[in-house]
Structure formats: structure tokens, C-alpha cells
N, C-alpha and C positions, 0 to 999 in steps of 0.2 A: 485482828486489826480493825478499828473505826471506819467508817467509810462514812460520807456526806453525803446523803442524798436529798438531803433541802430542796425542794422548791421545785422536783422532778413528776410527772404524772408519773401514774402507772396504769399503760393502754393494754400492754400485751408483755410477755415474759420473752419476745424476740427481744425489745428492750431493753433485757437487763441483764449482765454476766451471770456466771455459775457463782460467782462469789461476790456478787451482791445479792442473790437470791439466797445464796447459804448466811450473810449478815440480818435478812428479814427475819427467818426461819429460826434464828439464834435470839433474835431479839421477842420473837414470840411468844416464844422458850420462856422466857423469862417474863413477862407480862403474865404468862399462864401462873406461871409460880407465883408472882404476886398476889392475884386473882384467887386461888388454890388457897393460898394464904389470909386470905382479909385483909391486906395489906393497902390501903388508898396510895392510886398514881395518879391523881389528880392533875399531870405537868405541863396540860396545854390549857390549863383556866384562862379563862378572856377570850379563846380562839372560838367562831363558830364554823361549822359546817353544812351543807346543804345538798339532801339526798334528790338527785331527780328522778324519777319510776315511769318508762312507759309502759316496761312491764312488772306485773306485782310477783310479788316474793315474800317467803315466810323470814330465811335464814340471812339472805343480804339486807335485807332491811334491818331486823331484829340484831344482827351482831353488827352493822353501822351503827345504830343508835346505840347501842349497850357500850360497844368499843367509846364513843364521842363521850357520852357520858360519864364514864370512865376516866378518862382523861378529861376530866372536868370543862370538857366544851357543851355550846349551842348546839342543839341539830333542829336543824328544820328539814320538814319531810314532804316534797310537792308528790301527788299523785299525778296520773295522767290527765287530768282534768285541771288543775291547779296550776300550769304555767301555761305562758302564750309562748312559750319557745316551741317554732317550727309554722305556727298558725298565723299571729297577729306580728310575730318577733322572729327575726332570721336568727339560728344558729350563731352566729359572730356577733350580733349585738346583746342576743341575751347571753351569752359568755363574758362578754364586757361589764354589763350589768353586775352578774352576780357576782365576777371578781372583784367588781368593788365591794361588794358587802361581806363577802365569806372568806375565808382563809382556805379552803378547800370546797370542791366538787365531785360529787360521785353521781356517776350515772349509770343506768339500767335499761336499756332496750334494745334497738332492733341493728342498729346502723354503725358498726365500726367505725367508719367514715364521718359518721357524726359526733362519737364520742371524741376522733382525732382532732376534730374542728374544734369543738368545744377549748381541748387543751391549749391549740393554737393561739386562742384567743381572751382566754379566761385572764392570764395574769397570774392564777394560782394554781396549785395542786390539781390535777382531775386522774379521779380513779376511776376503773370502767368495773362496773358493778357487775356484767353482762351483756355482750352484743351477740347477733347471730354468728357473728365468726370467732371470739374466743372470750374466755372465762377466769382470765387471772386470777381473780381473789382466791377462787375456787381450789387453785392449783397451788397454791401455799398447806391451803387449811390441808389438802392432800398428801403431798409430801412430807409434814410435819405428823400425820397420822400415820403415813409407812416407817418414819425415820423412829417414832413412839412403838411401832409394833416390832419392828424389824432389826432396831441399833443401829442403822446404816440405811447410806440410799442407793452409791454405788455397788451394781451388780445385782440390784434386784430384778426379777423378770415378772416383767409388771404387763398384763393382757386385758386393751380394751374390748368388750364386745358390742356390738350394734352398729349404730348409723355413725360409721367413724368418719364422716366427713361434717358431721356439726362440731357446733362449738366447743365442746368437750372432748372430740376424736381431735379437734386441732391442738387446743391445749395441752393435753396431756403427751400428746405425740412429742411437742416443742419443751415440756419440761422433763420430758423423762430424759430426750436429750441434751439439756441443759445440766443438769443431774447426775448422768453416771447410770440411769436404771435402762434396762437393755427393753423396750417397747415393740409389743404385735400389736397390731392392730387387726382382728377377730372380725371378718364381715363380708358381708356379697359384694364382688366386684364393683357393682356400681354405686357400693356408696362408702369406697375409700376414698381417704382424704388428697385432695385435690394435688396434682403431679408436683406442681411447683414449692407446692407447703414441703411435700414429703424431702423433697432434694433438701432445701434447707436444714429441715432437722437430721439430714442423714449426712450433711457435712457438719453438724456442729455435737451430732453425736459420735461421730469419727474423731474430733478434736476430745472427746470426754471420755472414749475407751469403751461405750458401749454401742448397739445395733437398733437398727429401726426396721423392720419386716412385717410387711401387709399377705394376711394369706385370707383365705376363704374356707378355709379347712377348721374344722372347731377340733379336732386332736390335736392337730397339731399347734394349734394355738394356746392350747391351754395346760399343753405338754409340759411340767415343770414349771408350769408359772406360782409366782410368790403368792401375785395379786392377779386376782378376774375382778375388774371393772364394767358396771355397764350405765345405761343412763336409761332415759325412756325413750318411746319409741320414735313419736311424734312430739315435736319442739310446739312450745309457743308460737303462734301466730301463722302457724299450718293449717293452711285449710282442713274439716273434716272428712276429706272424700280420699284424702291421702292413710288411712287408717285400714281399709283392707290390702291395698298393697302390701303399705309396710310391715304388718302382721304376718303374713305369706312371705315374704322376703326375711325377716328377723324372727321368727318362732324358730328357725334351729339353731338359732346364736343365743337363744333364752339361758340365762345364768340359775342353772339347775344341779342337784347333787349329783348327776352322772358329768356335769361340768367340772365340781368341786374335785369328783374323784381325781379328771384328769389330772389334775394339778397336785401342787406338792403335798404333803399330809399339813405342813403348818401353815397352808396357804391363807388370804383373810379376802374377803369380799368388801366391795367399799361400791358406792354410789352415790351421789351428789341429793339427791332428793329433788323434787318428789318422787315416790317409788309406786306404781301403780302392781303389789304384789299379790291383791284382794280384791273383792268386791267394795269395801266401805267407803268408796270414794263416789261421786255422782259419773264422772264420766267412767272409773273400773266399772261401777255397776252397767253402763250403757254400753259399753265397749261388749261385756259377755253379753249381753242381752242380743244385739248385735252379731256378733261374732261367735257364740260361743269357749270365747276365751277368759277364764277365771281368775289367772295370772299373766302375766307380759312380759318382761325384761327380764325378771325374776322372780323367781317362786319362793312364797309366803315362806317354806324350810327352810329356806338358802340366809332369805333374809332377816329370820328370827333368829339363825345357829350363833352358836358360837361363832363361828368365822367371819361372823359378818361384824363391822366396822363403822355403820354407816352413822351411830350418833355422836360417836369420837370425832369423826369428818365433822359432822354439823358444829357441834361444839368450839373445834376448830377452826373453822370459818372466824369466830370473834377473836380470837387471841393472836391470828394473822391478821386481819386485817388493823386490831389496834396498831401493830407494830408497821402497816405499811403508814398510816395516817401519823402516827409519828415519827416514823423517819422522815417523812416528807416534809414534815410542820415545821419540827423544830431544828 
């Protein structure tokens, strides 16, 4: 059945039902087939778009612009330096502003609260590219990667591990209840996701027939799971001093083959990117040098096997988010 989502932001997936999220997910579906195909959907020509970034990105960026383009729209791309929203321009006038000019808004940064404002005041479409408290786009291109490996989403047992109280521990908590996929959350007490979050998705995953359970125990967490999910260690715009704690507190929730074992034989690994699994990055290299740690979240095995998912997700990232930008458009 059709659903109308015209002219709706999309701030967070508390937002939106189980079966407007299964309408996004289907219409992906098909985008991707187009796409897959060489097929031109060119069906929003004449519409622009306008990415805002306070923080930088490979795959939000890159599958906004590919998506817009795509659909035969403008993108224009401000960096963090490039608007006076926050500085010279308050949040509500530059949301004014640019709903005059754009047919849509995405943003990427720090402030849930600001990206809500923005919508408030825009006039058009605002999609939240990334805030420190959740990750929507992210959680499409995810789903669509489990329901790809899996045939389904209800009753999958999907196990994040790490710092399950950022933005990704939130999200995914809130879609796998929204979903049907039965969600642990993998991690040391003090950094499950905050009491009040958890209530909500544990009443809206009781409406969807599956479970939401926070343990600390890495067996038991990854006892029969489908999916081990983790992220990094330290988020964006974390001070550097917070990096030997969090090492010390997450090296035994590291997503490892004695992790894999736990889980089911066809289980898949998936991770949002960037994956700090090696040395070839400037801060892996500083991090071992440092710490003597070579790997982080997950180890280079884990992340190269077979079971691992994580450029299916990336790829995914564009074929959702075309389908949120159109549903909202047109």
C-alpha cells in the first residue's frame, strides 16, 4: 500500500511506524534495481538540495550527492566553515533562509536539538545526516543489508557491542524495535544506553513481538546471535584523553573470531565505518604507538571474512537514503 510522506523530515526513526519504515526499505529495493540496472530515475529534475556538515563524512556525504544526483537534483555541499549558521546566523533564521532556496536539508553534526530546530523552521524536508544521539540514515542502509543477507528481519538476533550509549547503540536499539529483530546490547554497565531510551524501545518492541536486553557478559551476548555489530571506540568530537579508558573498558567487547564463534555458524558482521581494524590509518597508527593496541573494535580477520558485511552497509547507505529524499520530495 502507498503511503505519503511529502514534506515530512526525517530526525530519528522514533518518528516513523514499522510500516513506514518497511515503505522506505521497499522503495530502496527498487531504486537499487534501477541503479543495478543502468536504468536513469532522474524524477526530481529542477529540485535542489543542500548538505550542511559540521561533521566530515566519507559515506553520508558521498551517497547524498550520488543519491541527489541521481534523481536529477542540485546539491550543494557547505562544510563547516562555509555557512554562518550558529555563528553570525541563529539556527531559525538560517533554516528560513535556506527553505527559501532548497527543496530539502540535510544535516550532520553534533546537536540533535539543532537538527530538530532546523526542521521546525526550514519550511522543507530536513534529514539528519548524523547527531551525537542518533543516526537514522544509517539505520535504513542497515536493515536493508540484514533483510539482503537474511530474507527477513523479524526474529533476527541482532548483538550490538561497545559504547551502546551513542548514537549507534541508540539507533539500532530503536530500529530493531521497530522491526521485529530481537536486540542485546553487548557492553559495561556504564555505558548502556540511557534508562529512559531503553523503556521506549522495550514498549515498542513488545508491540513488534520481539526483546530488548542489555547484559555485560560477552557469551552471553553473542550466544546465537544472527548479527555482532560494533562501531568505534571513540565518537567524533571526543576529547583525546578519553581513549585509554575507553580501551580498558571495550577490549573484551572487541568483535573477534572467538566472538564469531559465539554466534551462530551463518552469522554476518556489519559496522557503520570508519573501522579502525589496522594500523593504516594516522590515528590506528597513533592509537598502537600509544597503547599498544594494533586492532580496536574489531580485528583485521573478523573484518576481512567472509561474514563480514560492512561494504554492502556502505553501499547501502545511497540506495536508502535516495528513497528517503524521494519520498519526502515528491
Amino acid at each position: 500500500m502507498g503511503m505519503n510522506l511529502r514534506g515530512r523530515s526525517y530526525l530519528k526513526l522514533l518518528d516513523y511506524s514499522p510500516a513506514e519504515i518497511r515503505y522506505l526499505l521497499d522503495m530502496a529495493k527498487q531504486f537499487k534495481a534501477l541503479k543495478r540496472a543502468g536504468v536513469p530515475h532522474r524524477y526530481l529534475e529542477g529540485k535542489n538540495i543542500v548538505l550542511l556538515f559540521e561533521k566530515t563524512s566519507t559515506r553520508t556525504r558521498c551517497s547524498f550527492e550520488v543519491a541527489g544526483r541521481d534523481l536529477g537534483m542540485g546539491v550543494t555541499y557547505l562544510d563547516p566553515g562555509s555557512s554562518q549558521m550558529g555563528k553570525k546566523e541563529s539556527i531559525p533564521d538560517t533554516a528560513r533562509v535556506l527553505g527559501r532556496l532548497y527543496d530539502g536539508i540535510e544535516y550532520r553534526g553534533f546537536s540533535q536539538q539543532l537538527v530538530e530546530e532546523l526542521a521546525a523552521y526550514a519550511g522543507v524536508p530536513v534529514w539528519n545526516g548524523l547527531t551525537d544521539e542518533f543516526h537514522p540514515t544509517q539505520m535504513l542502509a542497515d536493515l536493508l543489508t540484514i533483510e539482503e543477507k537474511f530474507g527477513h528481519l523479524k526474529g533476527i538476533n541482532f548483538t550490538y557491542m561497545g559504547d551502546a550509549r551513542n548514537n549507534m547503540g541508540n539507533s539500532l536499539m530503536v530500529a530493531c524495535a521497530k522491526m521485529g529483530l530481537n536486540f542485546t546490547a553487548c557492553a559495561p554497565k556504564e555505558l548502556f544506553p540511557a534508562e529512559e531510551l531503553v523503556a521506549k524501545a522495550r514498549a515498542i518492541a513488545a508491540e513488534n513481538g520481539c526483546t530488548v536486553t542489555l547484559t555485560e557478559d560477552v557469551d552471553e551476548g553473542c550466544r546465537d546471535a544472527d548479527v555482532l555489530y560494533t562501531d568505534i571506540w571513540v565518537s567524533m568530537g571526543e576529547p583525546d584523553e578519553v581513549w585509554e579508558k575507553r580501551i580498558s573498558l571495550l577490549k573484551p567487547y572487541q568483535v573477534n573470531a572467538a566472538a564469531m564463534a559465539k554466534a551462530r555458524p551463518t552469522a554476518i558482521f556489519m559496522h557503520c565505518l570508519p573501522s579502525f581494524h589496522d594500523t593504516r590509518t594516522t590515528i590506528g597508527a597513533d592509537i598502537a604507538r600509544r597503547f599498544g593496541i594494533e586492532e580496536m573494535e574489531v580485528t583485521d580477520e573478523v573484518f576481512e571474512s567472509k561474514q563480514s558485511v560492512v561494504f554492502d552497509e556502505a553501499e547501502n547507505r545511497m540506495h536508502t537514503i535516495k528513497a528517503v529524499i524521494y519520498a519526502t520530495l515528491c
